[in-house]
NUVO-624903 format. One record per atom (N, C-alpha, C): residue number from 1; residue in one letter; y, x, z. Coordinates in steps of 0.2 Angstrom, whole numbers. Layout:
N
<node k="NUM" r="A" north="Y" east="X" up="Z"/>
...
This chain:
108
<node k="1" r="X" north="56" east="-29" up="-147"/>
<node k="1" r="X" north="53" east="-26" up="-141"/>
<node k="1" r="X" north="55" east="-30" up="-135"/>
<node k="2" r="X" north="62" east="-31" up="-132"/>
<node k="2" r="X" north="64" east="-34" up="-129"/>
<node k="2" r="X" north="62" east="-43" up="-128"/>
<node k="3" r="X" north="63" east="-46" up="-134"/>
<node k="3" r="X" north="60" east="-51" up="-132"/>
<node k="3" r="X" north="53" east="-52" up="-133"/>
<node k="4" r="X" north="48" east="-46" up="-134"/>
<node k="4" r="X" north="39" east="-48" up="-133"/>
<node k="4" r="X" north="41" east="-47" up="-125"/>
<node k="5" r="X" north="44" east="-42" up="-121"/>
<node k="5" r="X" north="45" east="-42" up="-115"/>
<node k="5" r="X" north="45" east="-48" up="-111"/>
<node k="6" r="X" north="51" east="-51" up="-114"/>
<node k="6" r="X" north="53" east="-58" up="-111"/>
<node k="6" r="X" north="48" east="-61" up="-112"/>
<node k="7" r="X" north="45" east="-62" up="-117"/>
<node k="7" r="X" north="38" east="-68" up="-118"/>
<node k="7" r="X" north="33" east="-65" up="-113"/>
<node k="8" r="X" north="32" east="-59" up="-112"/>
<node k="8" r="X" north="28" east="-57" up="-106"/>
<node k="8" r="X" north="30" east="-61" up="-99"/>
<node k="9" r="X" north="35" east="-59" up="-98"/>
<node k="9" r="X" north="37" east="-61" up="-90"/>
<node k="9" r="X" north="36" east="-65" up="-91"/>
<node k="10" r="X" north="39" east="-70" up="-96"/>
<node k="10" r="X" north="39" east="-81" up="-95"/>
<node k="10" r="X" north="32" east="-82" up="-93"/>
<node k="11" r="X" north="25" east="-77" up="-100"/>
<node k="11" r="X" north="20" east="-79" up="-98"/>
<node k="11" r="X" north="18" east="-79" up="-89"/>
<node k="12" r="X" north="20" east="-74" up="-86"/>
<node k="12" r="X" north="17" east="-70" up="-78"/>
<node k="12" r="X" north="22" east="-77" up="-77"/>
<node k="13" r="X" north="28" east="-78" up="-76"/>
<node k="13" r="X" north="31" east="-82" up="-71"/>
<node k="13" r="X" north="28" east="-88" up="-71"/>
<node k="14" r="X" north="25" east="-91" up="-77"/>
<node k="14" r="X" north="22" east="-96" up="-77"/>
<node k="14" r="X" north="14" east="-95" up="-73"/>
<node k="15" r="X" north="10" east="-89" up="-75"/>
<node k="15" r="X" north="4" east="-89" up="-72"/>
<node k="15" r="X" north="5" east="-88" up="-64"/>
<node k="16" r="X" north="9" east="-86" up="-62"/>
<node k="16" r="X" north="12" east="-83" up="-55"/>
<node k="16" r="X" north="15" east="-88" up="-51"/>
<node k="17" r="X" north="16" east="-93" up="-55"/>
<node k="17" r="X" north="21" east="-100" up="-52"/>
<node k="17" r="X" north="26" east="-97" up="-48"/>
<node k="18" r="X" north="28" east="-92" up="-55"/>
<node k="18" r="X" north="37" east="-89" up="-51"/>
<node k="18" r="X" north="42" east="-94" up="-53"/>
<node k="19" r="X" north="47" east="-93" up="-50"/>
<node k="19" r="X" north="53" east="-98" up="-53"/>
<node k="19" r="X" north="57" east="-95" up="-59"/>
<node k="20" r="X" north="58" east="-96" up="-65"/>
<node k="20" r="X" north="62" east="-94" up="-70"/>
<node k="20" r="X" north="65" east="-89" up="-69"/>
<node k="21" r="X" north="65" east="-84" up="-73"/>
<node k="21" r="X" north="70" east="-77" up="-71"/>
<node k="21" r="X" north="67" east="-73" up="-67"/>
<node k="22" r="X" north="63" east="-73" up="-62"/>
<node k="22" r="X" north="62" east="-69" up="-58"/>
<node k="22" r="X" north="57" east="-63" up="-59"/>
<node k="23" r="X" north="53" east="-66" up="-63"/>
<node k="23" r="X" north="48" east="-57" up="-66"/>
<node k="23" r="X" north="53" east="-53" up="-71"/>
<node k="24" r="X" north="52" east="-48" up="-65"/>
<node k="24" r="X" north="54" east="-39" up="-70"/>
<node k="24" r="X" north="53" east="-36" up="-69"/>
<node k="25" r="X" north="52" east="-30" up="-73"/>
<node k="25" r="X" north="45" east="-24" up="-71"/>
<node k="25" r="X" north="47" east="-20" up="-64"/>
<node k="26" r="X" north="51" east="-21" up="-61"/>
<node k="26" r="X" north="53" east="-17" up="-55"/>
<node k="26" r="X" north="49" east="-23" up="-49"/>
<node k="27" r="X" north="51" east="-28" up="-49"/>
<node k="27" r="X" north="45" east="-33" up="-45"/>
<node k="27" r="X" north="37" east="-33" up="-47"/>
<node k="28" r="X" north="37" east="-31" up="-52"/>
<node k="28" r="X" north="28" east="-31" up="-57"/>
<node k="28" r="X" north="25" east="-24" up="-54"/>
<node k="29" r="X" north="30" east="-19" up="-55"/>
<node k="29" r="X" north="28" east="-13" up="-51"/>
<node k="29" r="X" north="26" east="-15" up="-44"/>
<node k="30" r="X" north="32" east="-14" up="-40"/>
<node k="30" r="X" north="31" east="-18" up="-35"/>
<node k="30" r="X" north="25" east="-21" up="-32"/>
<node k="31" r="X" north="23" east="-25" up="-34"/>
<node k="31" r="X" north="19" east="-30" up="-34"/>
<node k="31" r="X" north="11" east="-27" up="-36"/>
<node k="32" r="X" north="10" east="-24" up="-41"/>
<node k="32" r="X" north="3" east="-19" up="-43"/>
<node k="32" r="X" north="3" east="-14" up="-39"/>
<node k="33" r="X" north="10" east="-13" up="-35"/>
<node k="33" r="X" north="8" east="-5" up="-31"/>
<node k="33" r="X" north="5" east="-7" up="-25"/>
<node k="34" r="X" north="9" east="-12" up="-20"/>
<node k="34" r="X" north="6" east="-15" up="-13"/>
<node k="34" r="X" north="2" east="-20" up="-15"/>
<node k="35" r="X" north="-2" east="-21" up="-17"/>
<node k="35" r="X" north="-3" east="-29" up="-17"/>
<node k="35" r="X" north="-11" east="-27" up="-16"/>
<node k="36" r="X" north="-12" east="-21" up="-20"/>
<node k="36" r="X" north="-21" east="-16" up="-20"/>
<node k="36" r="X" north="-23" east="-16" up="-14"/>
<node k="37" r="X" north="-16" east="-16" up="-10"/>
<node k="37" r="X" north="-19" east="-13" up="-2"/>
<node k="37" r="X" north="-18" east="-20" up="1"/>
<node k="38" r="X" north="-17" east="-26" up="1"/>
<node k="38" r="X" north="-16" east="-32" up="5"/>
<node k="38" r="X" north="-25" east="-33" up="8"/>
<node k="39" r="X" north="-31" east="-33" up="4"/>
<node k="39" r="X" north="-37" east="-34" up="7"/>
<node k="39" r="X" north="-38" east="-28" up="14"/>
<node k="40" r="X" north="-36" east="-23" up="14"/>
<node k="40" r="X" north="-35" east="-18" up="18"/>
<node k="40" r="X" north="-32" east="-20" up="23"/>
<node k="41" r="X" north="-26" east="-24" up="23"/>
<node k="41" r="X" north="-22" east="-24" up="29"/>
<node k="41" r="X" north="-26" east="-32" up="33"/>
<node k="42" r="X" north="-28" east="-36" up="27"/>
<node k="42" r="X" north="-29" east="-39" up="31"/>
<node k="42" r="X" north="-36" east="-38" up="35"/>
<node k="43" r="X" north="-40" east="-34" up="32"/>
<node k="43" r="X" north="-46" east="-32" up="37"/>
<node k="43" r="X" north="-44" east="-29" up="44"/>
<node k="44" r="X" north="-39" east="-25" up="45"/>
<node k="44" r="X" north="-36" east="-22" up="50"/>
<node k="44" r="X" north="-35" east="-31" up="56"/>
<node k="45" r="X" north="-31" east="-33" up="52"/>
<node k="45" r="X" north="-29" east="-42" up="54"/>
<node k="45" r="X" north="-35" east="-43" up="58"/>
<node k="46" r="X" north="-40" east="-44" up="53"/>
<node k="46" r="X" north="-45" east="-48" up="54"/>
<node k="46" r="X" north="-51" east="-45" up="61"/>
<node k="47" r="X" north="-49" east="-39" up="59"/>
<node k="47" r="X" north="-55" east="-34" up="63"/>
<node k="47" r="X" north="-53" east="-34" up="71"/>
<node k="48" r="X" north="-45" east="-32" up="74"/>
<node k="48" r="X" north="-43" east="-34" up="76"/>
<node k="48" r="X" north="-43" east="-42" up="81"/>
<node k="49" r="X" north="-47" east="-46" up="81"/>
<node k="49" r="X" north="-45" east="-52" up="81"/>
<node k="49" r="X" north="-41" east="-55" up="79"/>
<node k="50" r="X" north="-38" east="-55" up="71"/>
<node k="50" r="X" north="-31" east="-60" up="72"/>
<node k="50" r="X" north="-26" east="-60" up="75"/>
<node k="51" r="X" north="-25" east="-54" up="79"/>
<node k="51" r="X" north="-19" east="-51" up="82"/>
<node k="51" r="X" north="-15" east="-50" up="83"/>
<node k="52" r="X" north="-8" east="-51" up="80"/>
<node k="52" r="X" north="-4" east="-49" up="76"/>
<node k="52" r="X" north="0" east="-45" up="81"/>
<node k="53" r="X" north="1" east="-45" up="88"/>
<node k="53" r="X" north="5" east="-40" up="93"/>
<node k="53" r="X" north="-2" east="-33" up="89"/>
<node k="54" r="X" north="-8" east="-33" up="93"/>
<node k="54" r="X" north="-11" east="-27" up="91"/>
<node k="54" r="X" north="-11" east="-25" up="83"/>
<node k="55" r="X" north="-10" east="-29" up="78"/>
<node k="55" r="X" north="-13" east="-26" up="72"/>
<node k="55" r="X" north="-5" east="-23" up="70"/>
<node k="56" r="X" north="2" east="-25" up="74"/>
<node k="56" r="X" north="8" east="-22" up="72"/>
<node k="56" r="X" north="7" east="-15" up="77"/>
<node k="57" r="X" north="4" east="-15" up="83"/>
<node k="57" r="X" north="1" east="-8" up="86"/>
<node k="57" r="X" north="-1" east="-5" up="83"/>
<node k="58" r="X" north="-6" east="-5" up="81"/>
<node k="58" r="X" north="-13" east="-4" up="78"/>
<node k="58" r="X" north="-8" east="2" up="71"/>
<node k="59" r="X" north="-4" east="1" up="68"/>
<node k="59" r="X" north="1" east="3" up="62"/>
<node k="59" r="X" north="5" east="5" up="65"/>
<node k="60" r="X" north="7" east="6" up="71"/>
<node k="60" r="X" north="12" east="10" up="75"/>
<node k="60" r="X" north="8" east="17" up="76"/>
<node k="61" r="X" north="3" east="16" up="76"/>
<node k="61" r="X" north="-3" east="22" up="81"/>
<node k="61" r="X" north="-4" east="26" up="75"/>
<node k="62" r="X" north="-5" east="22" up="68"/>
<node k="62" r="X" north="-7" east="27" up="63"/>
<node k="62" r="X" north="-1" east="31" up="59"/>
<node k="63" r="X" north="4" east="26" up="60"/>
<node k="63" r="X" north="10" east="31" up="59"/>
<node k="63" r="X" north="12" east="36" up="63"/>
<node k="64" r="X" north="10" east="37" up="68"/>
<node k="64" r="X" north="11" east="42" up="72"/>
<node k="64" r="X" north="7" east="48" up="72"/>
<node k="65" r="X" north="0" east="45" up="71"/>
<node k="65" r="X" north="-5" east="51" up="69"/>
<node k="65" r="X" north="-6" east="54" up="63"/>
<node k="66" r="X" north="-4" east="48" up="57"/>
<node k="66" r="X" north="-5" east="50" up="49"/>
<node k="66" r="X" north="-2" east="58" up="48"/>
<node k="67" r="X" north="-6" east="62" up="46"/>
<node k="67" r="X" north="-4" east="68" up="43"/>
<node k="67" r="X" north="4" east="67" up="39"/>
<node k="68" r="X" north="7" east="73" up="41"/>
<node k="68" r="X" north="16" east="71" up="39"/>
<node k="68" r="X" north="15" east="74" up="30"/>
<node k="69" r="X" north="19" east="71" up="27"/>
<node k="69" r="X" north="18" east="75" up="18"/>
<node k="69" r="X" north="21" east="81" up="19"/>
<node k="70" r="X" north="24" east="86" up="24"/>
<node k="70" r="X" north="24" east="93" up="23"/>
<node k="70" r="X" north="17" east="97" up="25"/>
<node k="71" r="X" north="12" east="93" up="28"/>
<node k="71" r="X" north="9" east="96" up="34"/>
<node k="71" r="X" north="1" east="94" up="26"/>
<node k="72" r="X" north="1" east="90" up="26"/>
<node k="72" r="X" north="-2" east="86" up="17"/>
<node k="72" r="X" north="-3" east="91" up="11"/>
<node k="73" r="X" north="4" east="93" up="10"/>
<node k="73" r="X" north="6" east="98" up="4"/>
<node k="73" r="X" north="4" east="105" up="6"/>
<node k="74" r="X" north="5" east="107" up="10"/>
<node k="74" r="X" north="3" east="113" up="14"/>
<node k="74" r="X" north="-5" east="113" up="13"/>
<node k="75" r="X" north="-8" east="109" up="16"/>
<node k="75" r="X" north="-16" east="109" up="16"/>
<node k="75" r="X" north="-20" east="110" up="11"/>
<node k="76" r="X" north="-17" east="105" up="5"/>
<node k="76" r="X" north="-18" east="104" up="-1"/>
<node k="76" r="X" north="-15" east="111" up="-7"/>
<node k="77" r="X" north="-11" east="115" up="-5"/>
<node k="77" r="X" north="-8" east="117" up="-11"/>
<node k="77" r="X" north="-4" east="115" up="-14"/>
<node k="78" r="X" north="2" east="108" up="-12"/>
<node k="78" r="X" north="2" east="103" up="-18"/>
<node k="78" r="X" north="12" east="105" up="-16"/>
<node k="79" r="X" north="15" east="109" up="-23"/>
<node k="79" r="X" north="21" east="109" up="-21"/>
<node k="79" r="X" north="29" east="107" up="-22"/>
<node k="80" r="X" north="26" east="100" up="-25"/>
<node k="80" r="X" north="30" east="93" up="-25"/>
<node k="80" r="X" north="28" east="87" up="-24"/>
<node k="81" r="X" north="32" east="83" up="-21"/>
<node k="81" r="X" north="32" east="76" up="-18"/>
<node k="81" r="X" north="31" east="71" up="-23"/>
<node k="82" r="X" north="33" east="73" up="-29"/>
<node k="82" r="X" north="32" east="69" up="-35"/>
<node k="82" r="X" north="27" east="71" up="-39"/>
<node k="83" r="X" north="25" east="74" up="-36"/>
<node k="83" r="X" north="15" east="73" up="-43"/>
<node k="83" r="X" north="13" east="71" up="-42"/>
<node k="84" r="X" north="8" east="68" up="-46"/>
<node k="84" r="X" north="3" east="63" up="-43"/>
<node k="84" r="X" north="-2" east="63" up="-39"/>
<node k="85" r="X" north="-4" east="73" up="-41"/>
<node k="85" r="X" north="-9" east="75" up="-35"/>
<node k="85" r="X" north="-7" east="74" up="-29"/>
<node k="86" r="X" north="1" east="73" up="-25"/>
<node k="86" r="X" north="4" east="72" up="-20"/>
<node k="86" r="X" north="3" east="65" up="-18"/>
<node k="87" r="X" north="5" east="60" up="-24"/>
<node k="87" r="X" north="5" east="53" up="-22"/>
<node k="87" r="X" north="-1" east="49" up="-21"/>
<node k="88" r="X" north="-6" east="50" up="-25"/>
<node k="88" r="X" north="-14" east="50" up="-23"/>
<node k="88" r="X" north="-16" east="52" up="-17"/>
<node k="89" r="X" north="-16" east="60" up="-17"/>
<node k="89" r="X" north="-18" east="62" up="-12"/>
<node k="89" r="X" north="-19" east="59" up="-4"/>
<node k="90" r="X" north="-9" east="58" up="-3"/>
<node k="90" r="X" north="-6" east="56" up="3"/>
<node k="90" r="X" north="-8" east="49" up="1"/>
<node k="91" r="X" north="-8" east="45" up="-2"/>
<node k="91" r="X" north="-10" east="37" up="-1"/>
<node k="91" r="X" north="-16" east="39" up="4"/>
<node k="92" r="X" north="-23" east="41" up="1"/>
<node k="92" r="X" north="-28" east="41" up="2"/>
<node k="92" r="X" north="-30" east="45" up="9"/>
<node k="93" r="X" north="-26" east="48" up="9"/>
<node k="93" r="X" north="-23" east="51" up="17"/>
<node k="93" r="X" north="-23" east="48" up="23"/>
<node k="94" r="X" north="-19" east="42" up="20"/>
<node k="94" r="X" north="-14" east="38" up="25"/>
<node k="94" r="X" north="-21" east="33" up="26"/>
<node k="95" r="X" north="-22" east="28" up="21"/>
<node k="95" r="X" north="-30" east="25" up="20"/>
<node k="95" r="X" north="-37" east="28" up="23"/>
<node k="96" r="X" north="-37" east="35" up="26"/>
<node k="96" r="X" north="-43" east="38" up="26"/>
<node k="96" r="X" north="-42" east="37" up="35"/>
<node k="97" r="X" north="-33" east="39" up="37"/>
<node k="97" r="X" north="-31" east="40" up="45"/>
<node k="97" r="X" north="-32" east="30" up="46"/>
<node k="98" r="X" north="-30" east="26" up="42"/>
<node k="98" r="X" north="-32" east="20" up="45"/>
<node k="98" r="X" north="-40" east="16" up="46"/>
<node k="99" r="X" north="-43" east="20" up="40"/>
<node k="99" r="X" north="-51" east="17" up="43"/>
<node k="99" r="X" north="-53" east="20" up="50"/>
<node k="100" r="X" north="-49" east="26" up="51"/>
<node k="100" r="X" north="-54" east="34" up="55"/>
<node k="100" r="X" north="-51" east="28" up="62"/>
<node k="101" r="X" north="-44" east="26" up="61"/>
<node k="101" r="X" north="-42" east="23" up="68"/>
<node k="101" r="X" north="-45" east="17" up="71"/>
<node k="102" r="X" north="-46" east="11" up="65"/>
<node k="102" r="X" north="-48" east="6" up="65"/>
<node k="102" r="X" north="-54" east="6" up="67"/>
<node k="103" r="X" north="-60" east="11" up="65"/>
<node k="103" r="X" north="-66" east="11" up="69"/>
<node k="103" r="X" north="-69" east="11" up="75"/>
<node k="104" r="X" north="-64" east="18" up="78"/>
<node k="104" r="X" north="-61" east="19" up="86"/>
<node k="104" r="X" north="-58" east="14" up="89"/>
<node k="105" r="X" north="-54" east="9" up="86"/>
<node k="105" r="X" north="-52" east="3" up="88"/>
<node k="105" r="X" north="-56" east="-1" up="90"/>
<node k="106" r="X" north="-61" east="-3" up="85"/>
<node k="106" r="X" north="-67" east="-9" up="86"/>
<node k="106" r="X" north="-74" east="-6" up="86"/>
<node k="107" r="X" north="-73" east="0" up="90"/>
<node k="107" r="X" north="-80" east="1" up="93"/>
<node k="107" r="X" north="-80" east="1" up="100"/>
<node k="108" r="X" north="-86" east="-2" up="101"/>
<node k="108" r="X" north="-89" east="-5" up="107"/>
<node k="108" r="X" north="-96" east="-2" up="113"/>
């Protein structure tokens, strides 16, 4: 099992143009969990003009207004932070508070 593993990372290190050694599942997690959300940020970027002082604002303003995970769990019924009813939920939470803002942002 171990080395089908190995033969997996060499393959990804090579399709990924990583340097030797450096794929393992904790980067691969890593990597499939934020990575969904990078066309999203960069809309924010992009919607923004190009921005980079407002688009780091712009993510200042959402974390402040994002519903907190007690406040989340409460509304929902949800009463652990590790379910995935929790972690879904509050993703799509956080994602729903940055369209709601980014609208309000660029409308004119």
């Amino acid at each position: 099992m171990f080395e089908e593993r190995a033969r997996v990372f060499r393959k990804a290190e090579h399709v990924l143009a990583w340097r030797r050694g450096t794929v393992n599942n904790v980067g691969m997690a890593s990597e499939m969990t934020y990575s969904r959300f990078y066309p999203l940020l960069e809309s924010v970027y992009v919607a923004l003009g190009h921005d980079l002082r407002r688009t780091v604002d712009f993510f200042k303003r959402v974390d402040k207004i994002k519903p907190s995970p007690g406040q989340f769990m409460k509304k929902h019924g949800i009463a652990s932070k590790d379910s995935l009813d929790f972690i879904r939920g509050y993703e799509a939470a956080v994602v729903g508070t940055i369209e709601s803002v980014l609208a309000k942002a660029t409308r004119r």
